[in-house]
KEKE-3310 file (N, C-alpha, C; in steps of 0.2 Angstrom, whole numbers, plus 5000, padded with zeros to 4 digits):
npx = (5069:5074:5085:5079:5073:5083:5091:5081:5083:5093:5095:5085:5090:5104:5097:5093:5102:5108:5097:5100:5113:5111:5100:5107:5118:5109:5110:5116:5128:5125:5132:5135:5138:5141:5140:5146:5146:5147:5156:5166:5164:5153:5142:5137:5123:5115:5100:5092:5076:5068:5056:5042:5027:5029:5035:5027:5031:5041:5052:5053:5061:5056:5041:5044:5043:5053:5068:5084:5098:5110:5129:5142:5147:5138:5127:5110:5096:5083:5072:5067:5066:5062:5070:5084:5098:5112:5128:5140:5153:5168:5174:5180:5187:5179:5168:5156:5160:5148:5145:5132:5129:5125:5113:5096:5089:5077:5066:5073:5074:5083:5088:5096:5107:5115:5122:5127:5128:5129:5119:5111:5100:5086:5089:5076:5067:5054:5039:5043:5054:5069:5085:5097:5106:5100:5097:5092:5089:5090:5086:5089:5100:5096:5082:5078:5067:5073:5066:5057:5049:5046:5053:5042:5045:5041:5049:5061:5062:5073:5078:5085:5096:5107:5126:5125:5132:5126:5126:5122:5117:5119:5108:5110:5100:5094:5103:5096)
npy = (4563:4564:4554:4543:4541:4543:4532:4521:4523:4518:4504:4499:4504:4495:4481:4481:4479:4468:4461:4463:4456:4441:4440:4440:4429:4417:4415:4404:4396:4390:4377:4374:4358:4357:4342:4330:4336:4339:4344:4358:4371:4386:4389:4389:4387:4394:4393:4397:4395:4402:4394:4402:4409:4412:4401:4388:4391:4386:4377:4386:4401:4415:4416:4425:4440:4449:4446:4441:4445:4449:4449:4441:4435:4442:4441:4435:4441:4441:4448:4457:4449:4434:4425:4419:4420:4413:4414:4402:4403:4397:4380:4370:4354:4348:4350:4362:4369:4381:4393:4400:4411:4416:4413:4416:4403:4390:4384:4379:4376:4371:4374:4371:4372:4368:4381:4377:4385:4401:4408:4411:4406:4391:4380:4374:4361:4356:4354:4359:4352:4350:4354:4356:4351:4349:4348:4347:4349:4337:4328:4313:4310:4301:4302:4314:4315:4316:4322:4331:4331:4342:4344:4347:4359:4354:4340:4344:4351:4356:4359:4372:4376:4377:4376:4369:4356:4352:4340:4340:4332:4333:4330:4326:4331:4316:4313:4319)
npz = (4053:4040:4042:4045:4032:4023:4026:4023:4009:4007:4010:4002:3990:3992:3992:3980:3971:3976:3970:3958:3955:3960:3951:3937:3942:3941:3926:3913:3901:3886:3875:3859:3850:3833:3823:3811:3797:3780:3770:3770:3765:3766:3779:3793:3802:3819:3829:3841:3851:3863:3876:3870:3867:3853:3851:3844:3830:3827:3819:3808:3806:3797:3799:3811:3819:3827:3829:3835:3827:3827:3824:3830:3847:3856:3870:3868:3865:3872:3878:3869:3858:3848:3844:3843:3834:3826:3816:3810:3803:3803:3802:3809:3807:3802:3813:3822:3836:3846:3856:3867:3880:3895:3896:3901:3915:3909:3898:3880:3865:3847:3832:3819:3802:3789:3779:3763:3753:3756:3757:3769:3770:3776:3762:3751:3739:3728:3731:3746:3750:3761:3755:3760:3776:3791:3807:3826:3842:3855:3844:3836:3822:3814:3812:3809:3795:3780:3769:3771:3783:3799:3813:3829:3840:3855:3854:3852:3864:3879:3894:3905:3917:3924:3917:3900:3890:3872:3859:3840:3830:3811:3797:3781:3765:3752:3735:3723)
capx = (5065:5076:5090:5077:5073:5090:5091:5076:5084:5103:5092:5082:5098:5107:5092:5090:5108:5109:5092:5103:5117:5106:5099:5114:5120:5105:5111:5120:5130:5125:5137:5129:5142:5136:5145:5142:5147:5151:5164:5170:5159:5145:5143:5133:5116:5111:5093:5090:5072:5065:5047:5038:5021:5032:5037:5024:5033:5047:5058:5055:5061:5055:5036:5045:5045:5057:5073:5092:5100:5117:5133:5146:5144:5135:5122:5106:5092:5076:5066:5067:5065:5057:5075:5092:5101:5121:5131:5148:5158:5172:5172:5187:5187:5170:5163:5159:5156:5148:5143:5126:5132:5123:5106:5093:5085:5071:5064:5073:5076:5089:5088:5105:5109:5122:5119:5132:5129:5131:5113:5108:5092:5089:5086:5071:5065:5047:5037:5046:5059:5076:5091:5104:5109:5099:5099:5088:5092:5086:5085:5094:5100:5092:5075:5075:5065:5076:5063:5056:5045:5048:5051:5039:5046:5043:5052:5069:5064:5077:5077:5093:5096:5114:5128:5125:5134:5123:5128:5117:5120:5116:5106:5109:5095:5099:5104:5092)
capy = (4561:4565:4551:4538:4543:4540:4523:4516:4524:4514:4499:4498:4501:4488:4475:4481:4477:4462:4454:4460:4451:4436:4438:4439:4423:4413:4414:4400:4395:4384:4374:4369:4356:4353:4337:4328:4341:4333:4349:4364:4374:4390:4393:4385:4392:4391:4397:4395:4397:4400:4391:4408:4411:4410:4392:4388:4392:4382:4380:4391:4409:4418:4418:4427:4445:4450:4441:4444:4442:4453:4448:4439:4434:4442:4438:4435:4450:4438:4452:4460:4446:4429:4419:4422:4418:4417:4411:4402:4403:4393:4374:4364:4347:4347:4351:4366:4372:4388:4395:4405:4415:4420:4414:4413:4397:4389:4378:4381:4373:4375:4373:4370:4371:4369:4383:4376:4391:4406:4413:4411:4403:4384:4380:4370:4361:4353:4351:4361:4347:4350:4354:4357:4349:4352:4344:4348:4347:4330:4322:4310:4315:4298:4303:4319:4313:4321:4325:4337:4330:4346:4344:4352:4364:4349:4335:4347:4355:4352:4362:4374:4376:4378:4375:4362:4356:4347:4338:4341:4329:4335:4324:4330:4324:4311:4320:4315)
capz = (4048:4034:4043:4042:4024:4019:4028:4019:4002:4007:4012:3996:3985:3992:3990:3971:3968:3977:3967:3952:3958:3959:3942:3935:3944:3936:3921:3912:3897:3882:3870:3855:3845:3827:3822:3804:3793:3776:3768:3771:3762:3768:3785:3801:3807:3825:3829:3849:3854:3871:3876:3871:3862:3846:3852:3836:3823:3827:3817:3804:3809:3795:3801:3816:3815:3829:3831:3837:3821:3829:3823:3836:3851:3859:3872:3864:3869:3873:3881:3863:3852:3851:3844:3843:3827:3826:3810:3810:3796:3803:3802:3808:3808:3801:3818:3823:3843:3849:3866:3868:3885:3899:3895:3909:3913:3905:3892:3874:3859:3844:3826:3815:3796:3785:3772:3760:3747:3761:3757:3775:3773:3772:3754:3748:3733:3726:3739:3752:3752:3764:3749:3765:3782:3797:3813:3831:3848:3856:3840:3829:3816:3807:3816:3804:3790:3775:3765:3774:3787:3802:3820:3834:3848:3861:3851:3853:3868:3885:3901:3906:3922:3922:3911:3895:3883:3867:3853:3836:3823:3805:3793:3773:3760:3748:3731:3717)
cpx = (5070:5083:5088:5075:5081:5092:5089:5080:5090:5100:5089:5086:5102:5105:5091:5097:5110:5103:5096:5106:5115:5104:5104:5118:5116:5105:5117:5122:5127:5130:5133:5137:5140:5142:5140:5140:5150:5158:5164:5165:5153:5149:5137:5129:5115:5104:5091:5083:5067:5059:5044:5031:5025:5035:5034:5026:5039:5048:5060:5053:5058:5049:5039:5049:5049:5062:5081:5096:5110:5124:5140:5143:5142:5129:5115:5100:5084:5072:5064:5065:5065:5062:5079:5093:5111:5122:5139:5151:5165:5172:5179:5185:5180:5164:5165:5155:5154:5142:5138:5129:5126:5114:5101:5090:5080:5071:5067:5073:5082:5089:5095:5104:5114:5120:5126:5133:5129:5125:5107:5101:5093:5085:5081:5069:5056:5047:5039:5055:5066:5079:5096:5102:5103:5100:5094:5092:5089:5085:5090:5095:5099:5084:5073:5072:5069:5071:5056:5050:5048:5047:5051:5043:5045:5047:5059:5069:5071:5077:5085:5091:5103:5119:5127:5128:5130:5126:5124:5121:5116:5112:5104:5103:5098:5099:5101:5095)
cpy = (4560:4557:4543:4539:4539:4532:4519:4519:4517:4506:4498:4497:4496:4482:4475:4480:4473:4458:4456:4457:4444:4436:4435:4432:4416:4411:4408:4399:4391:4382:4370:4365:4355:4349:4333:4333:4336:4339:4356:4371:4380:4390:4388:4389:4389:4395:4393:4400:4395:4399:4398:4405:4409:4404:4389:4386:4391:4378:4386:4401:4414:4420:4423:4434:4447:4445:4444:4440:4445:4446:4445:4434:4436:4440:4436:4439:4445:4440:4455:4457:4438:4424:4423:4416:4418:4410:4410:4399:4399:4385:4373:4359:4344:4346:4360:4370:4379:4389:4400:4407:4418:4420:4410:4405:4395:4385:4381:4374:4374:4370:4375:4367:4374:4374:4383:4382:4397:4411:4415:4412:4395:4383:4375:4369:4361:4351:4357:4356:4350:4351:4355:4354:4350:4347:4348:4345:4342:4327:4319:4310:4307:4297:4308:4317:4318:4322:4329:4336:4336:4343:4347:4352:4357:4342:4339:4350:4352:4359:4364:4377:4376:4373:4367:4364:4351:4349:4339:4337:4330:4330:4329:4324:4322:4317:4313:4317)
cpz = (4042:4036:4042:4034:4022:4021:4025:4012:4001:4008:4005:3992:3985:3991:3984:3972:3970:3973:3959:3952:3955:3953:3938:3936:3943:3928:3920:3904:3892:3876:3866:3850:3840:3824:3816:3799:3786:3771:3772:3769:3764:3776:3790:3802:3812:3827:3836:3850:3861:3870:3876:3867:3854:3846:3845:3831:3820:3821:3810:3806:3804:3796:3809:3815:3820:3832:3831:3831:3822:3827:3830:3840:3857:3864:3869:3868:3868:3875:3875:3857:3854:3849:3843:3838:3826:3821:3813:3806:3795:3806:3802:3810:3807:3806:3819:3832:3843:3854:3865:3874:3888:3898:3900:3908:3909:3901:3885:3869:3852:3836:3822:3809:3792:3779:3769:3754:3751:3760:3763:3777:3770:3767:3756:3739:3732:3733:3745:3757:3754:3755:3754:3772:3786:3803:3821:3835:3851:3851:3837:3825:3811:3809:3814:3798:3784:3769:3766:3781:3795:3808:3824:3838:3855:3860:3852:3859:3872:3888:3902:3911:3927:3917:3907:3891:3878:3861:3848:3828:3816:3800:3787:3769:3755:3743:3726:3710)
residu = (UNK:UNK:UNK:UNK:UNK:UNK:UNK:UNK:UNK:UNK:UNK:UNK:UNK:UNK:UNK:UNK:UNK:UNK:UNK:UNK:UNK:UNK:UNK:UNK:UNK:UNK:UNK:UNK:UNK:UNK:UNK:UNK:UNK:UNK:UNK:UNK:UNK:UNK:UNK:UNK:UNK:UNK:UNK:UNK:UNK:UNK:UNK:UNK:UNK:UNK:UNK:UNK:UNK:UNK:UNK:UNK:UNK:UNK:UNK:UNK:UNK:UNK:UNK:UNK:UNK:UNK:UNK:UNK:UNK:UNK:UNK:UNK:UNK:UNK:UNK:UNK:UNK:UNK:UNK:UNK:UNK:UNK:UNK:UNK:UNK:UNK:UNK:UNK:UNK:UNK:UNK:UNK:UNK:UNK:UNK:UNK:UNK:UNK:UNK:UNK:UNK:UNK:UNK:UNK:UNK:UNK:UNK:UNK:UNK:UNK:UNK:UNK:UNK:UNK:UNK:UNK:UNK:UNK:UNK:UNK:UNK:UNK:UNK:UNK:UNK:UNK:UNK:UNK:UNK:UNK:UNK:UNK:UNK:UNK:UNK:UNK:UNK:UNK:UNK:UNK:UNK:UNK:UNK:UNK:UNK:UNK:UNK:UNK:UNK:UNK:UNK:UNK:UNK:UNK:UNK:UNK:UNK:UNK:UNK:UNK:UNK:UNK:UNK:UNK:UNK:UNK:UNK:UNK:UNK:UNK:UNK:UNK:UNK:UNK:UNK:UNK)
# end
């Protein structure tokens, strides 16, 4: 009894660490390039959100009361929180790449702005009107209406299902 016991324990154990295995091996990388930077200036937001219930309230994070706001880069913790947020402060050749890592498949999306004054939110005037950069995944950046017209969670969605690399071109509003 006790020799079966142990068998079905060692048979079990191996199964849960082969489906972690597998988990693990379902995960893939994203490369966001934000290209069309016009100075040097602040810092680069990335806001990567998976198709969740808070899909909604896209693009703007601050109706979204949990979110992975962690410094680095670390992985982004989406059992945890409804976006993941990473800042990059360094801008050569007025692009700037970076790698979300290790993130399961699925439907997301990804929101980027230039906060040229390093107050890490994107500014607004009258109206609610853009004052800094932004740019969306799947769109063009003369497809952004610069004056503040938003675009919905399915208009930027795109499907990851192993490694991507996307481009995000910025569109700044005129200066009045």
């Amino acid at each position: 009894m006790r020799l079966r016991l142990l068998a079905f324990v060692l048979v079990a154990g191996s199964t849960m660490a082969g489906m972690a295995l597998e988990a693990k091996a379902q995960t893939s990388d994203l490369t966001i390039e934000v290209s069309g930077l016009r100075n040097y200036k602040g810092q680069v937001v990335l806001m990567l959100w998976p198709d969740s219930s808070e899909a909604s309230k896209f693009p703007d994070a601050a109706k979204v009361q949990y979110r992975d706001e962690r410094a680095g880069n670390l992985p982004c913790d989406f059992p945890n929180a409804a976006l993941c947020r990473r800042v990059v402060e360094s801008m050569q050749n007025l692009t700037v790449p970076y790698t979300f890592a290790s993130l399961p498949a699925g439907d997301y999306a990804v929101f980027v702005f230039h906060d040229e004054n390093n107050n890490g939110q994107l500014d607004t005037g009258l109206f609610r009107r853009p004052l800094e950069a932004r740019g969306y995944s799947g769109v063009l950046p003369e497809d952004v209406s610069p004056i503040g017209a938003k675009i919905k969670f399915d208009q930027a969605r795109f499907t990851l299902s192993g490694a991507k690399t996307i481009t995000i071109g910025l569109r700044y509003p005129p200066r009045l």
